[in-house]
N, C-alpha and C positions, 0 to 999 in steps of 0.2 A: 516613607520608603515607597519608592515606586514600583506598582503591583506588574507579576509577572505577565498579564494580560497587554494590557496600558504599552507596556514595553514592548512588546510584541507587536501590537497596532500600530505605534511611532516609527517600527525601524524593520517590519519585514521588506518592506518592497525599496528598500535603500539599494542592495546588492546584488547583484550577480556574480560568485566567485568563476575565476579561471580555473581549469581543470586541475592545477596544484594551487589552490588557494595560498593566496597571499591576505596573513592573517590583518586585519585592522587594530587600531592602538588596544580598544581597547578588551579584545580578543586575548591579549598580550597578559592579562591578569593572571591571579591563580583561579580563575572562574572553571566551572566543574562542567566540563563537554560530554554530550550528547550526539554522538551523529547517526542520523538516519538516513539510511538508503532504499532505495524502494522502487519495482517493476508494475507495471501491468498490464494485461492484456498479450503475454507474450505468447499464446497462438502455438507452440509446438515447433517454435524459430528455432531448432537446435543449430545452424548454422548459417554463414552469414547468407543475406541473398544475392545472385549472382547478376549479371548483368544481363541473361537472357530472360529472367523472371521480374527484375523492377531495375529499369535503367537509374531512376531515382536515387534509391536505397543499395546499389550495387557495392557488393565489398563492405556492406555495413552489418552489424550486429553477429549474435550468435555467442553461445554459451560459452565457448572456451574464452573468449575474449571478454567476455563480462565477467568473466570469474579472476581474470590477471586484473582486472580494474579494481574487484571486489579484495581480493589480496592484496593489494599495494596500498587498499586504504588502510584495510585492519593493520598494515603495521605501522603506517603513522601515526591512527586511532585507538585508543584503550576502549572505546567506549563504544560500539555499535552494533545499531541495530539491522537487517534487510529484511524486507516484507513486500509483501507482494497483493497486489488489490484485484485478483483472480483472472476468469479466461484463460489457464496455461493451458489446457486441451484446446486442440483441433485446429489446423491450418495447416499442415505437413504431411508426408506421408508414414513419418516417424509415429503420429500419431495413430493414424490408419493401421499400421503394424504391429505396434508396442502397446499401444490402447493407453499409456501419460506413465507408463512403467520407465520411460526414459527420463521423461522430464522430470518426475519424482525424483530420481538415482542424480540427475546432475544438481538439482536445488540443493537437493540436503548436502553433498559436493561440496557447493557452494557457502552454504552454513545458512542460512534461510531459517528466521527465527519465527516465521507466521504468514501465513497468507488468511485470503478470504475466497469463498467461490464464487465464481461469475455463471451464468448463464451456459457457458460452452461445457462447462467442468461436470454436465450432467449429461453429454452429449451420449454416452457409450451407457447412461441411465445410473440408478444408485447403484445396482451391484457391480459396476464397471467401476467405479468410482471407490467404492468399497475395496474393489479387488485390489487394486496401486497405492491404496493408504500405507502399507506392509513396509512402501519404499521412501516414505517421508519420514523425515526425520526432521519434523516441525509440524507444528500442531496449526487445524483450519481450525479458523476461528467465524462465526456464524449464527451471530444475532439475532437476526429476524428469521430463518430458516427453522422452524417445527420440526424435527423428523424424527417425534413421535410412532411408535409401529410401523416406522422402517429400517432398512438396513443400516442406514449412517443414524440410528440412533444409539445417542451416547458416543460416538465418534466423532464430532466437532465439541468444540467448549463455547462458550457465550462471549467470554475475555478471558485475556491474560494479562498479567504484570509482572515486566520485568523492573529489576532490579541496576542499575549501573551506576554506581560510583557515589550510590545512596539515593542516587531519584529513583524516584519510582514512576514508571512510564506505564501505563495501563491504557493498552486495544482492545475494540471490538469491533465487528464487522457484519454491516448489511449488505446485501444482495436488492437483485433487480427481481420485480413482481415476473413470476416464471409463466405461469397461463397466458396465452397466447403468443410464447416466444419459446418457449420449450413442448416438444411433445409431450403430453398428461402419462402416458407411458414411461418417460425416461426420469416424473419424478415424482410419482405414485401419490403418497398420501402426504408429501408433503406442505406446510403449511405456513404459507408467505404471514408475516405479520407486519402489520404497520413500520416502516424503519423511523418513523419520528417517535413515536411512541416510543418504539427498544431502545432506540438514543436515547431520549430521553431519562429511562430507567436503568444503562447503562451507565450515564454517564455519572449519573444520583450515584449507582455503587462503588463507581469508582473514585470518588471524590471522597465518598464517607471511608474509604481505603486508605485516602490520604495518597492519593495520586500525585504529581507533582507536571505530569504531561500526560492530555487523553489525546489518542492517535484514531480516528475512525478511518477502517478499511474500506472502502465505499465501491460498489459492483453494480452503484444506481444509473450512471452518468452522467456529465459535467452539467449542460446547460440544455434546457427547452424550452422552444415557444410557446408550448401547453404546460400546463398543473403538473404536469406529471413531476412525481418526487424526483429529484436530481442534487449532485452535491450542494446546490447553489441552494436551494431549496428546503435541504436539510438545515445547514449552517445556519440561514436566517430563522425556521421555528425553532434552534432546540439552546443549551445554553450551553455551557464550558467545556464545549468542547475544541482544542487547541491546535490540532490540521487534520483537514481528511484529505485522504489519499486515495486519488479516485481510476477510475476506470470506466470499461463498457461503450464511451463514444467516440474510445481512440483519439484524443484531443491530445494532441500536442501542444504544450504550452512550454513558452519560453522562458515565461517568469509566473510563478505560484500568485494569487488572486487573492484577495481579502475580500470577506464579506462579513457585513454586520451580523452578529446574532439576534437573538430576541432581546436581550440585555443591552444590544448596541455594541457590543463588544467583539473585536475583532476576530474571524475563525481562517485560518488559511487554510488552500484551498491548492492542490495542485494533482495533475498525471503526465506522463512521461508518453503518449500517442500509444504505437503498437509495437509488436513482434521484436520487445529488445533493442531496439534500435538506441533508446538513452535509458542513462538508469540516473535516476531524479536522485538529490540529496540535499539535506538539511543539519546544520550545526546549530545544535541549540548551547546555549550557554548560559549556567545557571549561581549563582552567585552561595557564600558558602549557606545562606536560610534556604537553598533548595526550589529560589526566586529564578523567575529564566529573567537575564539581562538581554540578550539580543538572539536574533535568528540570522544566519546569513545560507545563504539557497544556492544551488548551482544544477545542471544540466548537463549531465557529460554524457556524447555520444562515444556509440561503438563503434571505432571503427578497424582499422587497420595498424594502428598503433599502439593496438595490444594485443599481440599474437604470441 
């Protein structure tokens, strides 16, 4: 029997789906679906942006339109996941006013099953951050993050695992090292730890759980020309761990990347750039031992065609 990894390595980078995927043969099975969807870096984008602020991106993105895209999947879908690989503070004046009171209120909205925090998510400091938990209605998740004898202690969890259709999908999520990108002020005593390390003993518990899919939330960023830890980087030290979902360099990618693990074994590897503008997905499909048969990936921007 061909192992769920193996599978995964052969046949990620096959696909790009169209925005209403047209299924392949052997898609067509009674094979047990998974789909993930997933944000990052969304910046306080509560709408789309205008053409006197980015000729670019003009008439693109913005929450009420991500939430008709996110609704029109769940009712295709039985099965799914949205999560978010942190940064939803800061970039608007929404944010400036409401202090992420907004952007909490439209996630949960939206059904937002986990995120992670990024770097900006501390921007208004822990008790800012503390104060807008009230309006989430989905749990940060926050791995490498100590916040021992502070305020957000005991207010993140380390993983979770969902349950869908008998797989069991088990996330965790790292963050980016905060000292010298954060004011020492806005995150007190908190206490960055190793994110290879946490993977690592994340990924160990999740597996002795009988995980079936590990998802890391990643807040490190995609690629660097120095050491510095980045999903790429990650993926290569650590082992079975099966896509991280990254954030923090605004990388826009087209097609999700594969990289070897320590095992050699395949780890996918994708982020959606910034501010909403696409919301990344993945269909995994897993055979009835709970094996993943294929992955097939797609990209769908926001635009004006879902108002």
């Amino acid at each position: 029997m061909i192992s769920r990894r193996k599978f995964i390595q052969n046949t990620v980078a096959a696909s790009a789906l169209t925005l209403v995927p047209t299924l392949p043969a052997w898609a067509k099975s009674k094979s047990k679906k998974i789909t993930i969807l997933h944000t990052n870096d969304q910046h306080s984008r509560i709408e789309p942006f205008e053409l006197s602020e980015n000729p670019k991106y003009s008439n693109k993105g913005g929450f009420a339109r991500r939430a008709t895209l996110i609704n029109k999947i769940r009712r295709e879908e039985k099965n799914v996941l949205l999560l978010d690989a942190g940064d939803i503070f800061q970039g608007t004046p929404y944010f400036n006013f409401f202090g992420g009171e907004l952007e909490f209120k439209l996630m949960s909205k939206m059904g937002y099953d986990a995120a992670t925090m990024g770097n900006h998510d501390f921007d208004n400091g822990l008790k800012g951050f503390e104060k807008q938990l009230k309006h989430a209605n989905f749990n940060f998740i926050c791995s490498n993050y100590d916040f021992k004898n502070t305020i957000l202690d005991g207010r993140t969890i380390p993983y979770q695992i969902f349950v869908k259709d008998g797989i069991k999908v088990g996330i965790f999520g790292v963050g980016v090292e905060l000292h010298g990108l954060v004011e020492k002020a806005n995150y007190g005593e908190t206490k960055y730890l190793d994110p290879i390390e946490i993977a690592q003993q994340m990924t160990k518990e999740l597996k002795e759980k009988k995980c079936d899919l590990i998802i890391c939330l990643s807040h490190l960023g995609f690629k660097y020309d120095s050491d510095k830890v980045s999903d790429h980087v990650l993926a290569a030290k650590t082992k079975d761990i099966d896509l991280i979902i990254g954030g923090h360099t605004h990388t826009f990618l087209k097609n999700p990347v594969e990289v070897a693990n320590a095992e050699g074994k395949s780890v996918i590897i994708n982020q959606v750039g910034w501010a909403g503008l696409y919301l990344g997905r993945f269909d995994f499909y897993f055979d009835s031992f709970n094996q993943s048969k294929k992955v097939a990936t797609s990209r769908l921007e926001i635009s004006s065609n879902f108002v």
